[in-house]
LOVOMAR-714916 format. One record per residue (C-alpha): residue number from 1; x negated, y, z negated. Coordinates in steps of 0.001 Angstrom, whole numbers, plus 524288, in hexadecimal, padded with zeros to 5 digits. Layout:
residues N
SITE/NUM/X/Y/Z
...
//
This chain:
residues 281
SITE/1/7B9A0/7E5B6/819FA
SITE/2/7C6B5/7EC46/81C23
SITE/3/7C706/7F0C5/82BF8
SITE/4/7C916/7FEC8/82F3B
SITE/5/7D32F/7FC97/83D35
SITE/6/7D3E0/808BE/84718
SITE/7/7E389/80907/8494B
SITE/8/7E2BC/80B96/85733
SITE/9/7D94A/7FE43/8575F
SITE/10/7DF05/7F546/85FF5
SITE/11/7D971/7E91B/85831
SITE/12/7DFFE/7F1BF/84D03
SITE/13/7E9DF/7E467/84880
SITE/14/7DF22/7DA85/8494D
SITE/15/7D6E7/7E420/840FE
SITE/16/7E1A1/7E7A0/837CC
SITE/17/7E49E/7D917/833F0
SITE/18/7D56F/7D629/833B9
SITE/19/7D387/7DFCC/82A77
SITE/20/7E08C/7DAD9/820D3
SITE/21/7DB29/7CD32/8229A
SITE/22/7CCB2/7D20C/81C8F
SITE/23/7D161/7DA8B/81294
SITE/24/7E186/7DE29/8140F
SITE/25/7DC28/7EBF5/81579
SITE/26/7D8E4/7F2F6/82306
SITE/27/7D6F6/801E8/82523
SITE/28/7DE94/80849/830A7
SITE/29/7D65C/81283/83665
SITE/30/7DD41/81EB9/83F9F
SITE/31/7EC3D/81989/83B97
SITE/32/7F6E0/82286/84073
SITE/33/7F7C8/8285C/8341A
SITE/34/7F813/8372C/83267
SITE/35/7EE3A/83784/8262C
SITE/36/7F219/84635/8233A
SITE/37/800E7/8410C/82156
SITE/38/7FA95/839D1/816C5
SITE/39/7F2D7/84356/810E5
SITE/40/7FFA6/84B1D/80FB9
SITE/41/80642/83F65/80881
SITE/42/7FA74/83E1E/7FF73
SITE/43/7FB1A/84AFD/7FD19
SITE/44/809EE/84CF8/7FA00
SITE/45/809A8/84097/7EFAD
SITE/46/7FC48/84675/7E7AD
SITE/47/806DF/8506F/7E40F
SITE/48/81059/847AF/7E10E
SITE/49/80863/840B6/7D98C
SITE/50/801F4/84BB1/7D1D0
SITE/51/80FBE/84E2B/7CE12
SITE/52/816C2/84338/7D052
SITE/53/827E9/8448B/7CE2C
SITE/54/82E06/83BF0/7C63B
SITE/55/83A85/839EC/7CE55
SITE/56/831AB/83123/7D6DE
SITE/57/82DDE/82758/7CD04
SITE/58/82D3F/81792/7D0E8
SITE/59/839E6/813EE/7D46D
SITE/60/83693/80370/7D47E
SITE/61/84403/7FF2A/7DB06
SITE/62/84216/8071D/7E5A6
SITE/63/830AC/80646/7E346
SITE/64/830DA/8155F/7E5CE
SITE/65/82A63/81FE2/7DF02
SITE/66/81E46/8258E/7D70B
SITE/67/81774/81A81/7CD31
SITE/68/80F81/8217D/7C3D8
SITE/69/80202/81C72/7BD80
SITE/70/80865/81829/7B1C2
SITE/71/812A7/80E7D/7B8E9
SITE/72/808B5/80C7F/7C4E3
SITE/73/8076D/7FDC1/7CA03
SITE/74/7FD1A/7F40F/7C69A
SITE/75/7F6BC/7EB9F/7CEE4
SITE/76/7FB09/7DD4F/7CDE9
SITE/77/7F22D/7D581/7C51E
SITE/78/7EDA9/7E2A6/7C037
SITE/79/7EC1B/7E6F2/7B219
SITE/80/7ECEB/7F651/7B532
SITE/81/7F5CD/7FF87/7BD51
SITE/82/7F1C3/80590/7C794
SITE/83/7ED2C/812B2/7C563
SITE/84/7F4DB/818B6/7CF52
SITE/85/804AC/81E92/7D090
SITE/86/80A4E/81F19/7DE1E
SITE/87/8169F/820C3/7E4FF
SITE/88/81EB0/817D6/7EB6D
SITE/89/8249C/81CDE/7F7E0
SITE/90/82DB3/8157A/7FF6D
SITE/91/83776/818B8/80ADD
SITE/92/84345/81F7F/807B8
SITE/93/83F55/81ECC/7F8D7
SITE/94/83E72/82A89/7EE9F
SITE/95/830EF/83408/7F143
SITE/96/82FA1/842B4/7EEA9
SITE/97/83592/84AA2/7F8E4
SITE/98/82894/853DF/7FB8C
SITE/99/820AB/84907/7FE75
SITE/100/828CA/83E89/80594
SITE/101/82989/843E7/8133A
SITE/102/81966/84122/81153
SITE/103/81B01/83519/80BF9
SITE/104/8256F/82E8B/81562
SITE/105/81CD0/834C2/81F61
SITE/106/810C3/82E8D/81AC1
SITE/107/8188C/8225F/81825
SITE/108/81DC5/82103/8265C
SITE/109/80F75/8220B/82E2E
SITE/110/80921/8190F/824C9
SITE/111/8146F/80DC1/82641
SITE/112/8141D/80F20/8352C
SITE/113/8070B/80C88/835D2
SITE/114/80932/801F7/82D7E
SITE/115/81300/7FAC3/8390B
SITE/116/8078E/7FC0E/84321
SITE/117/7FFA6/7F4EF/838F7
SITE/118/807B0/7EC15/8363F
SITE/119/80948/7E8CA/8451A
SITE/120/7FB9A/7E8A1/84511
SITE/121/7FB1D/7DE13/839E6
SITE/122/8059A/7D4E6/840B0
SITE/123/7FE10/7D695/84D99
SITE/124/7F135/7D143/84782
SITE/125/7F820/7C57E/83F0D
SITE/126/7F6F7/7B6D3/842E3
SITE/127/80513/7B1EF/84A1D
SITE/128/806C5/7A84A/83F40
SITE/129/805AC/7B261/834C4
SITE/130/80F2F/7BA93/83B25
SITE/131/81872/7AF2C/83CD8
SITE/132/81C30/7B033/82F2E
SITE/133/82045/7BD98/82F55
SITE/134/82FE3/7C14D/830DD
SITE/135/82E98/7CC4B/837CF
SITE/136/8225D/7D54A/83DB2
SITE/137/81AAF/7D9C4/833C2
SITE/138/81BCE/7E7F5/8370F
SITE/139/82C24/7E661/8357A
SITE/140/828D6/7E1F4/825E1
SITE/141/82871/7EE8B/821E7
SITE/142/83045/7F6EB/81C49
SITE/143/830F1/8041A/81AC9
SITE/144/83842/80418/8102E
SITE/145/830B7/7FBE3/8068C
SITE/146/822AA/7FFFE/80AB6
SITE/147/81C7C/809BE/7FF91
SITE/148/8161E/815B8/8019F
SITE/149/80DC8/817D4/7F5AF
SITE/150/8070A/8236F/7F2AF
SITE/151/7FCB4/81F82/7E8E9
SITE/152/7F631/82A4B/7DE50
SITE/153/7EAD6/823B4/7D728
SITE/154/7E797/83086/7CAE8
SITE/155/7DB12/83353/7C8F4
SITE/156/7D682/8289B/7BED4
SITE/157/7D5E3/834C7/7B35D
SITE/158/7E35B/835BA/7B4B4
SITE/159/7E6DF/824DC/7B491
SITE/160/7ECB4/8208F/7A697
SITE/161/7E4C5/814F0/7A6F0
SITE/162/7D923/81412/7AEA9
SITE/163/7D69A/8060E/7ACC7
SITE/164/7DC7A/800F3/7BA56
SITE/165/7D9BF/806E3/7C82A
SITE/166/7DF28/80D6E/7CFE3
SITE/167/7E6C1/8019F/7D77E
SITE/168/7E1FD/7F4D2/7D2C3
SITE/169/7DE30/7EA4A/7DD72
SITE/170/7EC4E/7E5B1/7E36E
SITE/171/7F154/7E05B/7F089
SITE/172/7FCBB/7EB09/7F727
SITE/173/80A71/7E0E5/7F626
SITE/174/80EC4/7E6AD/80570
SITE/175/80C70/7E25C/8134F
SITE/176/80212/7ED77/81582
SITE/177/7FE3D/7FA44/80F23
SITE/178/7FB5B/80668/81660
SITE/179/7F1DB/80EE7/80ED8
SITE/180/7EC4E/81B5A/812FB
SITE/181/7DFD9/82270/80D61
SITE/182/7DFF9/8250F/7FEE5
SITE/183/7DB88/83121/7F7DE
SITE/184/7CF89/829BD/7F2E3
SITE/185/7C905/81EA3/7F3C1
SITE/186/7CB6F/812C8/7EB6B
SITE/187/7D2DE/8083B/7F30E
SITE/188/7CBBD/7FC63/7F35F
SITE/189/7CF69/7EDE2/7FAB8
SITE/190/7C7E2/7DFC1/7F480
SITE/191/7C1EC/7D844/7FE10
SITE/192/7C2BC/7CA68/7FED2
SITE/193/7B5BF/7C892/7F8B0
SITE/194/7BB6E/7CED8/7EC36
SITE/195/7B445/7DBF8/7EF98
SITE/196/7BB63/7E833/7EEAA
SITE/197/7BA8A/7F2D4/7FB18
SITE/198/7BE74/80060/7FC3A
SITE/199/7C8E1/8044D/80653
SITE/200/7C5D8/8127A/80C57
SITE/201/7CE0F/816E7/81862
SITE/202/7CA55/8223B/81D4B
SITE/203/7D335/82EA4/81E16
SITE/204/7D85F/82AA0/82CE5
SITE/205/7D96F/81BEF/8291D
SITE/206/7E485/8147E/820A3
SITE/207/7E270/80609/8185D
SITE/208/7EC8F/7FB01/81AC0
SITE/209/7ED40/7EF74/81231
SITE/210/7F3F3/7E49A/8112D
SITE/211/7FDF6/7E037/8064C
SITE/212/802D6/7D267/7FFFB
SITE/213/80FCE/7D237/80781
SITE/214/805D6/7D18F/814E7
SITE/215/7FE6A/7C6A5/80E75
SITE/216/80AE7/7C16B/80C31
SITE/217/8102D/7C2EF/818FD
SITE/218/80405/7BEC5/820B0
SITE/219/80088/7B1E3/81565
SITE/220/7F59B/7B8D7/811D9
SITE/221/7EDFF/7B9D6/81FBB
SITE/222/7EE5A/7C7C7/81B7D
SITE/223/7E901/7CB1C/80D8F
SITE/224/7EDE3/7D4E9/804C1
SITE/225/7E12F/7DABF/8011A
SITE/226/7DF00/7DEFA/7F164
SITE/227/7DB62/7EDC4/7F0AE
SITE/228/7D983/7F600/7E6D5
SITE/229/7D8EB/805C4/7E2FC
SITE/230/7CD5B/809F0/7DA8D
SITE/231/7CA34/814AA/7D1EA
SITE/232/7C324/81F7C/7D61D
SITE/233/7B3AB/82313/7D0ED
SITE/234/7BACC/831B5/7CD5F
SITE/235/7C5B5/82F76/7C465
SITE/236/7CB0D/83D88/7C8B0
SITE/237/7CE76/837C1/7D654
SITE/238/7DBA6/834DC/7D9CB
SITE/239/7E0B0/82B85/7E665
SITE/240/7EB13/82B62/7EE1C
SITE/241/7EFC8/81F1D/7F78D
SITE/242/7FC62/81E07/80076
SITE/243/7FD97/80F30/80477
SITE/244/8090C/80CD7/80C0F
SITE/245/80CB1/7FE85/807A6
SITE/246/814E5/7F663/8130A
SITE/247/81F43/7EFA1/80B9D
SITE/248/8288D/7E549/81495
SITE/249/8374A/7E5C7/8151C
SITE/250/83C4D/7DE2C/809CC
SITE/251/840BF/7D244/8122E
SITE/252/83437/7CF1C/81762
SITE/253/82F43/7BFCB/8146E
SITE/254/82110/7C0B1/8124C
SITE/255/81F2D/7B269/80F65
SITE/256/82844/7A7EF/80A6A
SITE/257/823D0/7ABAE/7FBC2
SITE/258/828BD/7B849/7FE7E
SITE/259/8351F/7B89E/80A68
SITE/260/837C1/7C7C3/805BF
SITE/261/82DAA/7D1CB/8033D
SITE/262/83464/7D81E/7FAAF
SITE/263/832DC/7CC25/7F125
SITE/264/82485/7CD9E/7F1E9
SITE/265/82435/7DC15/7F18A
SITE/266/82D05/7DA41/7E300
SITE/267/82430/7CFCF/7DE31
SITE/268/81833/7D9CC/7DF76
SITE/269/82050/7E719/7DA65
SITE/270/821D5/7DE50/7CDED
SITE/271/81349/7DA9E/7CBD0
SITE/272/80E5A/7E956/7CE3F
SITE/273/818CE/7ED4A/7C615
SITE/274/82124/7F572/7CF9B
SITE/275/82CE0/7EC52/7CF11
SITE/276/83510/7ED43/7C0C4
SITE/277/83FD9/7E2A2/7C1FE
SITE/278/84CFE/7E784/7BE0E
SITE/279/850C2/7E128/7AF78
SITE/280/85BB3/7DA9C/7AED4
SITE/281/8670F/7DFF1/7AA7C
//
């Protein structure tokens, strides 16, 4: 089952890779994370939400903004949307004055503890995995195209269409995802056995997952894991989730199918339905 690592573990790599090679999921437990700092940020988006302002709305050339239920993404292979909205926060991109200093805050601890996992990862990988690479793994990243999304799933008495769930099963498309606690429970992973297993971090913990451009990267000695959000037993119960996904700079080669990321990232925008291409003129 999915490994719960002490940070300050000095077998913490070892573990870390263990656990992605199991299931692609691990739980961090003690991070240097300042929970209340998310708490804040949790706090400051319920209102946006509950009121949410229209100059934000999805801006898909630049990926940026609020995605309501009625646009929200489905799933690939999946029949339903989501029934979810969220905002997409990126670096330097549009977000509502009162609550960016919060978010870019929240945004900052979460990716650096993302580099010491990363370093962690690297550390733990077979020589002749990391061969293939172009540069350290923890240099991939970029600040600039990793997404901060802050996540409102309504309570299901307030969903258009309650056929779906609240995210149907999926695999993340980025190198890793950072997610602290939700505001509920609900986040399941499938196990290789077919069997689906409920993730719970505690309050002091965060979950870290890996995505398709890692499976990529590593030819699949590390698994993107399928994982899913459910609905709750009380329909009145909303959720909230902040995953910070790790995107790469553009020019990274993940394999020789795909020598840019950026390529790969594209091909996936189209198939959830996040990507319009332009029409000709």
């Amino acid at each position: 089952m999915i490994k719960t690592i002490d940070f300050n573990d000095p077998n913490a790599p070892a573990l870390l890779v263990s656990s992605f090679r199991e299931t692609g999921f691990a739980i961090i437990n003690l991070p240097p994370v300042d929970f209340n700092l998310l708490q804040q940020c949790f706090a400051a988006w319920r209102g946006f939400f509950k009121n949410p302002d229209t100059d934000y709305v999805y801006d898909s050339e630049s990926g940026a903004g609020w995605i309501d239920q009625s646009l929200s993404e489905k799933a690939k292979d999946a029949q339903k949307k989501d029934l979810k909205e969220f905002y997409h926060y990126y670096k330097g991109q549009p977000c509502p004055e009162n609550i960016k200093q919060v978010t870019d805050d929240s945004f900052n601890m979460l990716f650096n503890l993302s580099s010491t996992l990363l370093k962690w990862v690297e550390q733990a990988l077979p020589n002749e995995i990391k061969a293939h690479f172009d540069r350290p793994l923890s240099d991939m990243v970029s600040t600039k195209n990793t997404l901060f999304r802050i996540i409102h799933y309504p309570p299901l008495n307030d969903c258009e269409d309650t056929d779906g769930i609240r995210a149907a099963a999926h695999e993340d498309i980025n190198l890793i995802t950072i997610l602290p606690p939700g505001t509920a429970e609900g986040l399941q992973v499938k196990t290789i056995d077919g069997q689906w297993y409920p993730v719970d971090a505690k309050s002091n913990q965060v979950v870290v997952n890996i995505g398709d451009m890692l499976q990529e990267l590593t030819r699949k000695y590390l698994i993107s894991t399928c994982h899913r959000v459910i609905n709750p037993i009380d329909l009145t119960l909303p959720r909230y989730a902040m995953p910070l996904f790790l995107h790469p700079h553009d020019d990274v080669k993940l394999s020789d199918q795909y020598p840019r990321a950026n390529d790969y990232l594209k091909e996936r925008l189209r198939e959830l339905g996040l990507l319009k291409e332009a029409k000709p003129a």
